[in-house]
Every structure is written in C-alpha cells, then in structure tokens.
PDB file of N, CA, C and O in Angstrom:
ATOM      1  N   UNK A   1      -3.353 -12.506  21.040  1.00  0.00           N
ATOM      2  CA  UNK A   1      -3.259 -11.139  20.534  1.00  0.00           C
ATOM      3  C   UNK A   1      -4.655 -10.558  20.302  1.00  0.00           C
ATOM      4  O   UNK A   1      -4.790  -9.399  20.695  1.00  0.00           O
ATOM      5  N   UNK A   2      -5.930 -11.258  19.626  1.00  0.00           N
ATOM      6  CA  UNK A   2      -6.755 -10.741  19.321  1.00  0.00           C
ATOM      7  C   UNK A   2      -7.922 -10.541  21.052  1.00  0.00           C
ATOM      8  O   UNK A   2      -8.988  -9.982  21.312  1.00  0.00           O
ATOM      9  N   UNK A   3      -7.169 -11.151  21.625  1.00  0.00           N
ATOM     10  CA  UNK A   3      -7.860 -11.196  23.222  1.00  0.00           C
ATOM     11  C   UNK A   3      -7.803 -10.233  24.051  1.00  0.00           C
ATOM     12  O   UNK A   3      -8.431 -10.140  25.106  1.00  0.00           O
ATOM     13  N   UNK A   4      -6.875  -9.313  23.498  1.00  0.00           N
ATOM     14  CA  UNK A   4      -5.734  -8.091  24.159  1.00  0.00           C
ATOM     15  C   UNK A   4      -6.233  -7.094  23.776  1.00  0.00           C
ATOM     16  O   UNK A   4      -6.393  -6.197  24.604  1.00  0.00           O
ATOM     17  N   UNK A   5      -6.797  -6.818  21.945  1.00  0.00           N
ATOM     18  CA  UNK A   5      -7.413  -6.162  21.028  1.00  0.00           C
ATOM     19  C   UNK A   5      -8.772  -6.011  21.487  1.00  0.00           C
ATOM     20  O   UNK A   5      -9.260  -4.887  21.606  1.00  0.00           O
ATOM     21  N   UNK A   6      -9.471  -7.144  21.776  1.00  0.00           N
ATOM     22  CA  UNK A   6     -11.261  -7.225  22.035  1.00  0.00           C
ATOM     23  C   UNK A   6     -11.072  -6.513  23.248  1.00  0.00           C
ATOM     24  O   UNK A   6     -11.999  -5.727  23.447  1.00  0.00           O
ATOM     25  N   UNK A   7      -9.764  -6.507  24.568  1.00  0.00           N
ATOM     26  CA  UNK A   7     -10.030  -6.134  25.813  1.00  0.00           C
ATOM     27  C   UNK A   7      -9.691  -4.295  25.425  1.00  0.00           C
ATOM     28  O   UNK A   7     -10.310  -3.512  26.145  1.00  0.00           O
ATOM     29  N   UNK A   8      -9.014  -3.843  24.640  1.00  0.00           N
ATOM     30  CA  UNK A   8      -9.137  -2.581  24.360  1.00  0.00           C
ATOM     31  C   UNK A   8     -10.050  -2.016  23.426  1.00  0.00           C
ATOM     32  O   UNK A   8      -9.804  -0.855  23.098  1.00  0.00           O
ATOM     33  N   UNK A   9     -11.126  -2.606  22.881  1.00  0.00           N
ATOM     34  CA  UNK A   9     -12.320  -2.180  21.786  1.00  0.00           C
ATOM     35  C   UNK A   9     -13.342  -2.120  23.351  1.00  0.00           C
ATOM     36  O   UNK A   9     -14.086  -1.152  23.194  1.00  0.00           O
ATOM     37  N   UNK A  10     -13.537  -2.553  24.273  1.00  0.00           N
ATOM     38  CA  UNK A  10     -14.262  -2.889  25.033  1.00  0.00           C
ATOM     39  C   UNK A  10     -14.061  -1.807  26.155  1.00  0.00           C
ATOM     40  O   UNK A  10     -14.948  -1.145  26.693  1.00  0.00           O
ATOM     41  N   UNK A  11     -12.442  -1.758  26.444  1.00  0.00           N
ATOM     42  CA  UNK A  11     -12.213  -0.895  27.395  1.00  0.00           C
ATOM     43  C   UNK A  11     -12.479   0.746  26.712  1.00  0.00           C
ATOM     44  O   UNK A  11     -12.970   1.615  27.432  1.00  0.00           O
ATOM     45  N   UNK A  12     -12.140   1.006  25.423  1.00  0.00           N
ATOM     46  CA  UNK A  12     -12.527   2.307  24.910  1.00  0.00           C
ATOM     47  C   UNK A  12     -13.828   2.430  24.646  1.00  0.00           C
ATOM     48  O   UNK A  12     -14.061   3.557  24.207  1.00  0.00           O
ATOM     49  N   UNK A  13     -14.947   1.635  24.738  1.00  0.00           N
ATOM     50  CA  UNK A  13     -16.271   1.770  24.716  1.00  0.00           C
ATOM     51  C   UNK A  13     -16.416   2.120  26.013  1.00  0.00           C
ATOM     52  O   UNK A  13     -16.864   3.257  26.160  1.00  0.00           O
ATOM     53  N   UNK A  14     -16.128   1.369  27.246  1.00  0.00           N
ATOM     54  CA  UNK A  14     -16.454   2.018  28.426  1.00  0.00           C
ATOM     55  C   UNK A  14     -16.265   2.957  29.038  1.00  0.00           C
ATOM     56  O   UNK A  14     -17.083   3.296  29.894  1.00  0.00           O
ATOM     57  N   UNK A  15     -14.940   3.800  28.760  1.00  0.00           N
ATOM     58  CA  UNK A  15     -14.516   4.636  28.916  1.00  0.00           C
ATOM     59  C   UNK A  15     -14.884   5.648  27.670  1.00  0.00           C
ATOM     60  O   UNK A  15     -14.070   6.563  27.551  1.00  0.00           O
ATOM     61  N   UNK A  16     -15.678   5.648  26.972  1.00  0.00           N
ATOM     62  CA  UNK A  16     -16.341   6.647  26.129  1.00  0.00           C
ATOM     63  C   UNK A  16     -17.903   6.650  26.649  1.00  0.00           C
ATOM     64  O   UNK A  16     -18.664   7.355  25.986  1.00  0.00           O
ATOM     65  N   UNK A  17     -18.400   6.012  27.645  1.00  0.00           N
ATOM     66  CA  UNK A  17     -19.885   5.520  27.536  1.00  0.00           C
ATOM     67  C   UNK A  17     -19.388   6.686  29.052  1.00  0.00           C
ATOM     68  O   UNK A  17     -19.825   7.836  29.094  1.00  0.00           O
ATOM     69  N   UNK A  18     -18.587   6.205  30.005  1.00  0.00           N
ATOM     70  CA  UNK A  18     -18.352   6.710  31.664  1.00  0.00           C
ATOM     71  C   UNK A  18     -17.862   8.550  31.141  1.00  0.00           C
ATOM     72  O   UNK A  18     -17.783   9.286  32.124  1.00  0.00           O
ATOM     73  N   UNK A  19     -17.599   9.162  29.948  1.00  0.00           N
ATOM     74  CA  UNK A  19     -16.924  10.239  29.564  1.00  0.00           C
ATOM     75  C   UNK A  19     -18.407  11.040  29.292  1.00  0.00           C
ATOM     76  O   UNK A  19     -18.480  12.269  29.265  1.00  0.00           O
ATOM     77  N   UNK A  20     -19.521  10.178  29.103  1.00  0.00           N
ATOM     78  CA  UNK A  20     -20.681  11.211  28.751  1.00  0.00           C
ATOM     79  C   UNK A  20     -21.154  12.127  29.455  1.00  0.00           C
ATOM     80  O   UNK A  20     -21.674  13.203  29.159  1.00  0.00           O
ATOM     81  N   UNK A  21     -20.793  11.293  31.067  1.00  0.00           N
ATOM     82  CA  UNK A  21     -21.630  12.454  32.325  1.00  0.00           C
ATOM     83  C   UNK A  21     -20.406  13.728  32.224  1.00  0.00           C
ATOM     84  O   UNK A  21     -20.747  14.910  32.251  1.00  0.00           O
ATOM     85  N   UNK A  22     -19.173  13.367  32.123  1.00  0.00           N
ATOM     86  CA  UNK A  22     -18.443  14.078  32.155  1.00  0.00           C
ATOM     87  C   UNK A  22     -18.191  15.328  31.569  1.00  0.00           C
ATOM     88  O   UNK A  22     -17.647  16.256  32.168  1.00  0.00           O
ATOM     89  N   UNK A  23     -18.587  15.365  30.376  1.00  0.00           N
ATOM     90  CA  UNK A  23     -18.727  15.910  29.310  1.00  0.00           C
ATOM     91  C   UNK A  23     -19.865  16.564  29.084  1.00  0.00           C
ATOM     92  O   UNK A  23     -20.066  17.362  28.168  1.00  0.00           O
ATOM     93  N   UNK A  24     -21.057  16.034  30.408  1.00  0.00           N
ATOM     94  CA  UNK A  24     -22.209  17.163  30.508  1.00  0.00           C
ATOM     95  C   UNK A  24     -21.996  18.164  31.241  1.00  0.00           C
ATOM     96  O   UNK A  24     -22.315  19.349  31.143  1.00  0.00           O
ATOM     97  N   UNK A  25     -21.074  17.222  32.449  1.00  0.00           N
ATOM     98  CA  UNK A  25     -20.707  18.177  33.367  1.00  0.00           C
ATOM     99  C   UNK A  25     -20.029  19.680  32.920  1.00  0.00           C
ATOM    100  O   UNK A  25     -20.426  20.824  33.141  1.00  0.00           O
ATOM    101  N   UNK A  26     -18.936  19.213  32.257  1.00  0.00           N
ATOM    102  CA  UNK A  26     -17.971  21.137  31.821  1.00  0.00           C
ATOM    103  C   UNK A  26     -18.980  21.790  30.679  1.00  0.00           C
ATOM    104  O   UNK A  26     -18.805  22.966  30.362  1.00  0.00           O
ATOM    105  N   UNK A  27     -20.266  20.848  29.934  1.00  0.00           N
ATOM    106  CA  UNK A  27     -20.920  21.870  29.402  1.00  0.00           C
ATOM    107  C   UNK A  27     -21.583  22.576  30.221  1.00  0.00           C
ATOM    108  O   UNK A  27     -21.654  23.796  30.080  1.00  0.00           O
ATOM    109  N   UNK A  28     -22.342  21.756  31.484  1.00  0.00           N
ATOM    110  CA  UNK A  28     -22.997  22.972  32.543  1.00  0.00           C
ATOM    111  C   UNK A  28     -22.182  23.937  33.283  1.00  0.00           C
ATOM    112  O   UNK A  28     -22.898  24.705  33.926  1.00  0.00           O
ATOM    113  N   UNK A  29     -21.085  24.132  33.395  1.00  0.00           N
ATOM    114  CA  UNK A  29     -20.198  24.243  34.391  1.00  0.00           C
ATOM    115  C   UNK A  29     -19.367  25.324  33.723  1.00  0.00           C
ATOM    116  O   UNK A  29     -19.037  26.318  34.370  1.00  0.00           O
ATOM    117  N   UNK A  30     -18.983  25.153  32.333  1.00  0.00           N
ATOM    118  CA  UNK A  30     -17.897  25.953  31.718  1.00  0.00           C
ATOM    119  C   UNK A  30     -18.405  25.949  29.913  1.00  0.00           C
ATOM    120  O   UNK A  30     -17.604  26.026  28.982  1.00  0.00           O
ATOM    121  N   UNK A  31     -19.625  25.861  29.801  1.00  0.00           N
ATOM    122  CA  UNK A  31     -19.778  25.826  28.626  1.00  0.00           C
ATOM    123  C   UNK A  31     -19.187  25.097  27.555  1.00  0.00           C
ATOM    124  O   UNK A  31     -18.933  25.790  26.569  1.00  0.00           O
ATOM    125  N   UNK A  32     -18.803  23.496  27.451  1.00  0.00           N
ATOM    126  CA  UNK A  32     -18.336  23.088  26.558  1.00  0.00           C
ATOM    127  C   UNK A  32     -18.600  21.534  26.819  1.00  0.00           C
ATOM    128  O   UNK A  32     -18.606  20.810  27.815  1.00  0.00           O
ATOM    129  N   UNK A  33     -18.831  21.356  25.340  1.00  0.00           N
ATOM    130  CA  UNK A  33     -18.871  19.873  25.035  1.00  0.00           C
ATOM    131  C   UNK A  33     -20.245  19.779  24.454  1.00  0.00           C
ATOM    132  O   UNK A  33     -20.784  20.776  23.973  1.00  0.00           O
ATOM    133  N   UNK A  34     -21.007  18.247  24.495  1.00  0.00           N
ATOM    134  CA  UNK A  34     -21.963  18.480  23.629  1.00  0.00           C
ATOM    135  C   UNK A  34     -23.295  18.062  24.409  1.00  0.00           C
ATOM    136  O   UNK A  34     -23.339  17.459  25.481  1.00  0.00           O
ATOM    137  N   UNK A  35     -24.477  18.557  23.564  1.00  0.00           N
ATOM    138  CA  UNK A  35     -25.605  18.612  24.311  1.00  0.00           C
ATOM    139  C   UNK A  35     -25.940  17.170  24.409  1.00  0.00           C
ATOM    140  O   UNK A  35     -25.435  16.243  23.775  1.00  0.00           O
ATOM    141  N   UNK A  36     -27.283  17.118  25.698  1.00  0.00           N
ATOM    142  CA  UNK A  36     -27.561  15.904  25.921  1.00  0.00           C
ATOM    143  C   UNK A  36     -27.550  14.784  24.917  1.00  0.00           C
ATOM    144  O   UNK A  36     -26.951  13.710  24.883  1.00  0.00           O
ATOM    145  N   UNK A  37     -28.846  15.680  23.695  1.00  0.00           N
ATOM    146  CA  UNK A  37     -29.356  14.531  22.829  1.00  0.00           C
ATOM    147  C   UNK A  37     -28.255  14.471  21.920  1.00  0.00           C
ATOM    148  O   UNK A  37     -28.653  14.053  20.832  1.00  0.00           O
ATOM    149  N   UNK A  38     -26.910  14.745  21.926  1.00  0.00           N
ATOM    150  CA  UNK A  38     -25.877  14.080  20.747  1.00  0.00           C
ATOM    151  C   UNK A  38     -25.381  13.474  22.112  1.00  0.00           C
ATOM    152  O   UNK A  38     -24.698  12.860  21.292  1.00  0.00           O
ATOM    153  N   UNK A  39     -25.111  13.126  23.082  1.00  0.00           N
ATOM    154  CA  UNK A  39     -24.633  12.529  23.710  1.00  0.00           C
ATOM    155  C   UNK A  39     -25.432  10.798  24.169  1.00  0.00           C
ATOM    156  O   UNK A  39     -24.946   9.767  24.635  1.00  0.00           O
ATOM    157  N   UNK A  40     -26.516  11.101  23.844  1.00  0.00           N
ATOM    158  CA  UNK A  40     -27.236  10.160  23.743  1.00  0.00           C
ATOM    159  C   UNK A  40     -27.146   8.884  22.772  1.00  0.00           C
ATOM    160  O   UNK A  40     -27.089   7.674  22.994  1.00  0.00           O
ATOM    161  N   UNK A  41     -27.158   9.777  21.429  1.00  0.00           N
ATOM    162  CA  UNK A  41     -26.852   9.500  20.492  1.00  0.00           C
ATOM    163  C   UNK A  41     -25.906   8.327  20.494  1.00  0.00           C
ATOM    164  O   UNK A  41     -26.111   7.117  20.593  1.00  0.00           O
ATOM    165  N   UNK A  42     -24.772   9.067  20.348  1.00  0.00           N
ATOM    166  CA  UNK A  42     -23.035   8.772  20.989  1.00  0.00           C
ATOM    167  C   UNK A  42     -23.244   7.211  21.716  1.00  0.00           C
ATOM    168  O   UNK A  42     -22.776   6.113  21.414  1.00  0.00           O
ATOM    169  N   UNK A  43     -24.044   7.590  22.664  1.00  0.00           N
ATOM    170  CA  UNK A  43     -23.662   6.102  23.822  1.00  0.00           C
ATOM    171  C   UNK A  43     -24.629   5.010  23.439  1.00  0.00           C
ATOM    172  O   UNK A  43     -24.374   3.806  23.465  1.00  0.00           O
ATOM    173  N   UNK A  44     -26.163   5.759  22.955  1.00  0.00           N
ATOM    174  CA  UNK A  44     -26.901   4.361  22.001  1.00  0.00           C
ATOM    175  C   UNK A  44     -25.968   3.388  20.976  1.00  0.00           C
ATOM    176  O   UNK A  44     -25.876   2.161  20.964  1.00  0.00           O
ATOM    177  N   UNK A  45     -25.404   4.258  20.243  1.00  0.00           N
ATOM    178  CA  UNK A  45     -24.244   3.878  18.987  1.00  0.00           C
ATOM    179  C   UNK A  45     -23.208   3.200  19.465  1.00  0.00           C
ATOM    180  O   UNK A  45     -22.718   2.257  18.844  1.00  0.00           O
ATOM    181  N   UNK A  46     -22.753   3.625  20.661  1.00  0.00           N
ATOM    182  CA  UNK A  46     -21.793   2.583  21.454  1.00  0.00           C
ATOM    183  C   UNK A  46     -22.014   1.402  22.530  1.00  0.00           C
ATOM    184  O   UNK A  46     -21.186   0.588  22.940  1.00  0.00           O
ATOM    185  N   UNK A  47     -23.329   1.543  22.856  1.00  0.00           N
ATOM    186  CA  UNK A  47     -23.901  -0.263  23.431  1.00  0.00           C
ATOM    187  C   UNK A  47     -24.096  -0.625  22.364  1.00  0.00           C
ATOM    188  O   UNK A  47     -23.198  -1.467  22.361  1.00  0.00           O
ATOM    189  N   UNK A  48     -24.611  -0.727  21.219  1.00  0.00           N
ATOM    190  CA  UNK A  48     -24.782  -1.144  20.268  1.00  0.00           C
ATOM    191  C   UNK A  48     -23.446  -2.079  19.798  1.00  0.00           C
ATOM    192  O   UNK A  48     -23.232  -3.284  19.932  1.00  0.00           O
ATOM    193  N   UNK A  49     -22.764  -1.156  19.282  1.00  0.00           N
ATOM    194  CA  UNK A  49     -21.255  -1.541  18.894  1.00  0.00           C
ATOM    195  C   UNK A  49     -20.821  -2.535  19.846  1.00  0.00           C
ATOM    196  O   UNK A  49     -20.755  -3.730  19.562  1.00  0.00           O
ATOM    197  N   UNK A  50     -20.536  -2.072  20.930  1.00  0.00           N
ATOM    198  CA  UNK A  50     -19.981  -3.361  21.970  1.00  0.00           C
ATOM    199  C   UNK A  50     -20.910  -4.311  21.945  1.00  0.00           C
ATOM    200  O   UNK A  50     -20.293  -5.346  22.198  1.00  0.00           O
ATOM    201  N   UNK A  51     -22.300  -4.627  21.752  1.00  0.00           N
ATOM    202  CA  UNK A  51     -23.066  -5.707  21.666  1.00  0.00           C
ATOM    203  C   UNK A  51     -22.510  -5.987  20.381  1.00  0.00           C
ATOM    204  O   UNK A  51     -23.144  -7.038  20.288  1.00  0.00           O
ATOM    205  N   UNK A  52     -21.980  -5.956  19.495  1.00  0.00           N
ATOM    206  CA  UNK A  52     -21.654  -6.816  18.476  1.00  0.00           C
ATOM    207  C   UNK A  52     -20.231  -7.285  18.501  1.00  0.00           C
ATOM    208  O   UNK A  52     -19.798  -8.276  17.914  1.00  0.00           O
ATOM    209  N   UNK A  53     -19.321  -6.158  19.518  1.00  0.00           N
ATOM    210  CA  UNK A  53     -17.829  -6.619  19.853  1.00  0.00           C
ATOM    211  C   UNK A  53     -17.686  -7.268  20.872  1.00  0.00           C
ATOM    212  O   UNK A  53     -16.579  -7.393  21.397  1.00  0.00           O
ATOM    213  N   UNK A  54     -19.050  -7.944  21.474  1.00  0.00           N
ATOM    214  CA  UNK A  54     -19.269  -8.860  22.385  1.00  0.00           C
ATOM    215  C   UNK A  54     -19.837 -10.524  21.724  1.00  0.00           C
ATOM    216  O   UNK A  54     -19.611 -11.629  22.219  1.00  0.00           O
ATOM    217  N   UNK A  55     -20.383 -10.292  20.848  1.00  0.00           N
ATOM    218  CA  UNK A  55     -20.983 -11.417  19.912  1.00  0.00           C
ATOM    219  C   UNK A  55     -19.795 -11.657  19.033  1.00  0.00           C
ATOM    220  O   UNK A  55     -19.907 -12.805  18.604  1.00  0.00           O
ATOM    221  N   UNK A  56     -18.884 -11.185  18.646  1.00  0.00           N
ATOM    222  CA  UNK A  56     -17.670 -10.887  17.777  1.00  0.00           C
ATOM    223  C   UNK A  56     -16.877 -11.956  18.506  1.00  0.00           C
ATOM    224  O   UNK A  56     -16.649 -12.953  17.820  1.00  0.00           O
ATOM    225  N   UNK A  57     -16.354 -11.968  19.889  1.00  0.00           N
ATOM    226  CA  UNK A  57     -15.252 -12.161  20.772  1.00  0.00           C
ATOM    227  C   UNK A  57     -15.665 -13.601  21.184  1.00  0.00           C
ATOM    228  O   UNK A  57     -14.812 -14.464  21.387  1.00  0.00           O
ATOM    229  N   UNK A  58     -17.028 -13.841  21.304  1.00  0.00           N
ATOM    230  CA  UNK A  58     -17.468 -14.559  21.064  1.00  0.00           C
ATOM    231  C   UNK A  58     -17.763 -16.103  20.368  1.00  0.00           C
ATOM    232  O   UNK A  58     -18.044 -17.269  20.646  1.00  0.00           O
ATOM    233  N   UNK A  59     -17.570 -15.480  19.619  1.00  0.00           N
ATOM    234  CA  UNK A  59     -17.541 -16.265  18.086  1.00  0.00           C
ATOM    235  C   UNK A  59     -15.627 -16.712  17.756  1.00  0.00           C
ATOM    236  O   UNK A  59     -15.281 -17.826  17.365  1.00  0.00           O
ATOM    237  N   UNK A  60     -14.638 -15.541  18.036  1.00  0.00           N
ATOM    238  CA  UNK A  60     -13.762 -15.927  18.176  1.00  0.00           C
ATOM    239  C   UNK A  60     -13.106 -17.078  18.994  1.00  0.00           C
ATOM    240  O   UNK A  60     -12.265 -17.902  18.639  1.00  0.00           O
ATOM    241  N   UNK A  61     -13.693 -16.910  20.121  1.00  0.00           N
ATOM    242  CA  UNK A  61     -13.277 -17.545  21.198  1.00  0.00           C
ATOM    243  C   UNK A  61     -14.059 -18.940  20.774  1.00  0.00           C
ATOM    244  O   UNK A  61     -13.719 -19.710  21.672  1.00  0.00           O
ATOM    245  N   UNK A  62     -14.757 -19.527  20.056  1.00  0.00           N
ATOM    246  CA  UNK A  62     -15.155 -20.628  19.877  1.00  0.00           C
ATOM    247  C   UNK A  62     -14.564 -21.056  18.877  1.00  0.00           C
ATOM    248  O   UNK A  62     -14.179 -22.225  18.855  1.00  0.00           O
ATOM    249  N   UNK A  63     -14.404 -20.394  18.058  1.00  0.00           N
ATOM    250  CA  UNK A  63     -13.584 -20.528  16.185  1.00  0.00           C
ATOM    251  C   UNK A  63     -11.910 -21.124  16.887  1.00  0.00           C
ATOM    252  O   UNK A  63     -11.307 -22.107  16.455  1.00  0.00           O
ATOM    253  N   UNK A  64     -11.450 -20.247  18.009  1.00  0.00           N
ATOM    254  CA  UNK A  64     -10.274 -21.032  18.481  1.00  0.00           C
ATOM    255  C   UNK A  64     -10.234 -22.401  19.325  1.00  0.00           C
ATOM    256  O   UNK A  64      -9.291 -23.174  19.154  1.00  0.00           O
ATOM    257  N   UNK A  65     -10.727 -22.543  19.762  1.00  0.00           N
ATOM    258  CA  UNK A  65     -11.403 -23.525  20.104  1.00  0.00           C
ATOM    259  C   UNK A  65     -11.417 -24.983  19.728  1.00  0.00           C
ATOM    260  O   UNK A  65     -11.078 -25.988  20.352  1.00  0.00           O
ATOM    261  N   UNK A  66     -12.010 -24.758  18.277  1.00  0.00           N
ATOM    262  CA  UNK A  66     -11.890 -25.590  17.267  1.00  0.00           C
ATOM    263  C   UNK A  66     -10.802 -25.939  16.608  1.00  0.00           C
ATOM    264  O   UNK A  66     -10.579 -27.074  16.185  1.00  0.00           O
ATOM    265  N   UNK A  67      -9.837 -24.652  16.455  1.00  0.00           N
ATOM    266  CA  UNK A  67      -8.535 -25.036  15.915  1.00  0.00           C
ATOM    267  C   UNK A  67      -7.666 -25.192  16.439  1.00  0.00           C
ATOM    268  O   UNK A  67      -6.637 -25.515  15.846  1.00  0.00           O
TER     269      UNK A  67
END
C-alpha cells in the first residue's frame, strides 16, 4: 500500500514539474498563469520534496525488509 502511495507522491511531482512549461505557455499565449520566477520557485520546491520522497521510500523499503 505504501508503494502505491510513494508511486503517486512521485507521479504528482512529475506531473506538476512537466505542467510548468505549460503553464508558461497560456501565460504567453492567452495571458494566464504564473510568471517565470514563481514558477521556478514552484519546481525548485518540488525536486527538493521528491529528493526527500525519494530518500523516504527508501528508507521504507529497507525498514520492510527487516520485518
């Protein structure tokens, strides 16, 4: 169960990280969404995060292991 969980914390990071160009795009295009440097922001904050929901899954996967 928690293997299923780490694969959707992981899959909504990537698919929020692949949504940035996107999201520059309809601001150039149609005026909306947000500027570069909060988008930057945004995706620093989210490699980040997945580097620790990668060290996390990690650690799980050895903790089971053991038991």
């Amino acid at each position: 169960m928690t293997h299923l969980f780490t694969f959707f914390i992981i899959a909504g990071i990537a698919l929020f990280i692949t949504g940035a160009p996107v999201a520059g795009h309809l601001k150039s295009t149609h005026g909306v969404g947000l500027s570069i440097v909060e988008w930057v922001g945004i995706v620093s904050a989210a490699v980040g995060l997945s580097e620790k929901v990668v060290k996390l899954t990690i650690w799980l996967i050895k903790q089971g292991g053991k038991g």
